[in-house]
N, C-alpha and C positions, 0 to 999 in steps of 0.2 A: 442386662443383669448388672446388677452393681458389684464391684472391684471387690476379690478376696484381700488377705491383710498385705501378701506379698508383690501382689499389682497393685496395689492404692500407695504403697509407698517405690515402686517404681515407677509409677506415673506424677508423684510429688517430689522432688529430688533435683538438684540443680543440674546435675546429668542427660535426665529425662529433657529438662527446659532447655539446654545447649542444642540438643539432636533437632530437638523440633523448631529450633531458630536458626540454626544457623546450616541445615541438612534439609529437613522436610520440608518447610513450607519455601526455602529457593528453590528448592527441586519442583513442586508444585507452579511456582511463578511461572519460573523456567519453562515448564510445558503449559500452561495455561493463561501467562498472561495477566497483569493488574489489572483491576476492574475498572477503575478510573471512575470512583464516586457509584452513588448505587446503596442498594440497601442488601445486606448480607445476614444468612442465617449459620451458627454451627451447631453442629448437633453433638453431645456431648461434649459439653466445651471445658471441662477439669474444674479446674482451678483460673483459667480465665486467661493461659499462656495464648492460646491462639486466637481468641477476640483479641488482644491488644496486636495478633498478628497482620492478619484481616483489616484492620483497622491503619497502621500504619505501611506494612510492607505492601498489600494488596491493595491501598489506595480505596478502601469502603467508607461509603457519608456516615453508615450505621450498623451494626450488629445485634442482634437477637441471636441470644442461645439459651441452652437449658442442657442440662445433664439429671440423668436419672439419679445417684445418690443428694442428699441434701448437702450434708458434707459441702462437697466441691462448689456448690454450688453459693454455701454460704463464702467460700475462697475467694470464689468469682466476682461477688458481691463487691468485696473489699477493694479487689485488687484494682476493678473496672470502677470502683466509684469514681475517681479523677474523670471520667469520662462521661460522665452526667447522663444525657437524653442519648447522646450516639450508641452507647450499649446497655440494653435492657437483659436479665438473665432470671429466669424460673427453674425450678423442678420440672422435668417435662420427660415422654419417650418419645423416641422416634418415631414409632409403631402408630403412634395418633398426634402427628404436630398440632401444637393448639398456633392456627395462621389458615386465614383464609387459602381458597387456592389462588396460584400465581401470584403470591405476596412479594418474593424473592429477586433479586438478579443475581444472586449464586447461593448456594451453601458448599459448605466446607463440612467434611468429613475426615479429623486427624486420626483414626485408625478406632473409628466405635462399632461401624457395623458388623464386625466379625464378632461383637461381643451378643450380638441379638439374635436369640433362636430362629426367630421368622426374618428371615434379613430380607426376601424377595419386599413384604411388607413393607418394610423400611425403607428398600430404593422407590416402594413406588409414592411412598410419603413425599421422599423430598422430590421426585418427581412431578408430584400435585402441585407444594408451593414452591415449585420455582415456575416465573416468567416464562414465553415462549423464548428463545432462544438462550435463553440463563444456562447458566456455567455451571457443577458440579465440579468440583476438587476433590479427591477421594484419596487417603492415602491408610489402605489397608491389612494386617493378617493375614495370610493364606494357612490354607489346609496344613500343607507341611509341618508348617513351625508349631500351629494348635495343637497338631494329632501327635508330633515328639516325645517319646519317651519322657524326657527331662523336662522339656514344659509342662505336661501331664501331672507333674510329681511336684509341680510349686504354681501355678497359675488355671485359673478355673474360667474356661471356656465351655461354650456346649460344644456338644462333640459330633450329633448328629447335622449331615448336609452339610458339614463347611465348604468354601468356595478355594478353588484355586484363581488363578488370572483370567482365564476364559472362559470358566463358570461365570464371573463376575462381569464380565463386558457381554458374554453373551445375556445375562439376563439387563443388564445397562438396555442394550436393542430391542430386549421382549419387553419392555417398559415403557416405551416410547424415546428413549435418550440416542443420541448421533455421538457414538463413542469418538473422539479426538484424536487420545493417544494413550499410549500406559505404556511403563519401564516396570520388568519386571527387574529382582533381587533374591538369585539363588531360590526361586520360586517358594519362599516364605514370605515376601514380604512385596507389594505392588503400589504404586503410584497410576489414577487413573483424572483422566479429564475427559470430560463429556456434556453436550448439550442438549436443552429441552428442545426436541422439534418443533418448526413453526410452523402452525398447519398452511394451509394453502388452497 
């Protein structure tokens, strides 16, 4: 779903950019590891904060992402042109990545799939295009914080089916994914890494 007025400008704000540079995506590394070159997807990617993440801190040759508003996406444009062939960025959902399957050696999720009604869907998207032993980064919402009183009252999520932490790594396993690790935070908010199994 695309961002009501009071989440698109919490998610646009130098604030929002500090958390997610200098908080989320070490904390991400930290459990998961630089890629060390490779081709990387994100899935709602903003305004473009976390492809230049991706891209330098996790050590990716290239980035493809898309985000469902246009908005963001023309942000992304701008901000990744410097970056020529290494980052490509469309319109896109989750729900139907336009990428062959096993396209990926990771995608990165900065906290979108708590915004998609059908989220099983969605992990089994990025599921699809990644790689056999490809990486997943996930850093997302929980029930708690959605279902809040006070979040309720300024930010527009759906409300049915939200996942808590073990909602989330249990369907990660009904997926086909080999969960890694995940930090939970006051059970509103979880960090998770997991890999595509390689058959055998």
């Amino acid at each position: 779903m695309i961002l009501n007025r009071a989440e698109y400008w919490l998610m646009n704000n130098p604030v929002r950019s500090a958390i997610q540079r200098y908080f989320e995506a070490p904390k991400l590394l930290r459990m998961g590891g630089a890629m060390d070159g490779g081709r990387a997807l994100e899935v709602g990617c903003g305004r473009g904060i976390g492809t230049k993440l991706i891209l330098g801190m996790f050590g990716a040759d290239s980035v493809d992402a898309f985000d469902l508003d246009p908005r963001m996406v023309a942000q992304a444009r701008t901000r990744l042109a410097p970056y020529g062939v290494r980052a490509r960025v469309w319109v896109g959902d989750v729900n139907t990545i336009s990428a062959p399957d096993a396209s990926y050696d990771a995608v990165f999720d900065f906290g979108i799939i708590h915004h998609v009604p059908e989220w099983r869907r969605a992990l089994a998207e990025v599921h699809r295009v990644l790689k056999p032993g490809g990486r997943f980064y996930a850093e997302e919402v929980l029930r708690r914080f959605i279902l809040h009183p006070i979040t309720r009252q300024f930010l527009e999520h759906p409300l049915k089916d939200r996942f808590d932490s073990s909602d989330f790594d249990r369907e990660l396993k009904a997926t086909g994914f080999d969960p890694v690790v995940s930090e939970d935070l006051w059970n509103s908010a979880a960090w998770f890494i997991a890999k595509k199994q390689v058959s055998t």
